[in-house]
Phi, psi and omega in degrees: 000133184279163190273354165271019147250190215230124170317104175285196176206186170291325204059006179299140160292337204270295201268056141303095176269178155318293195291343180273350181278305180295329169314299174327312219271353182282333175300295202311314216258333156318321201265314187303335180283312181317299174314338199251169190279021178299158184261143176201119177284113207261345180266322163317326206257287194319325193272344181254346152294296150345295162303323180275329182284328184296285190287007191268315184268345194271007172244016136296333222238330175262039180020071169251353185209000000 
């Protein structure tokens, strides 16, 4: 997944996990920092969504989460 796109998700209510909840809130707070006048390493913050959306499923798939 490249770091400039944006995670989709289902947007279904019924399959919320752990991981479709941090997506949601990884979207929200990617668009909010960008917007804001704040300085934000847009690639840094995406490779530390990533690595953590890695580790959230791989402890959904050993039905830890």
């Amino acid at each position: 997944m490249s770091g400039e796109e944006q995670v989709k998700h289902s947007g279904s209510s019924v399959d919320t996990g752990p991981s479709e909840a941090f997506i949601a809130y990884c979207n929200a707070e990617f668009d909010r920092r960008r917007n804001s006048d704040e300085p934000f390493d847009e690639a840094a913050y995406r490779e530390a969504m990533e690595l953590t959306l890695h580790k959230i499923r791989a402890l959904e798939e050993e039905g830890y989460a």
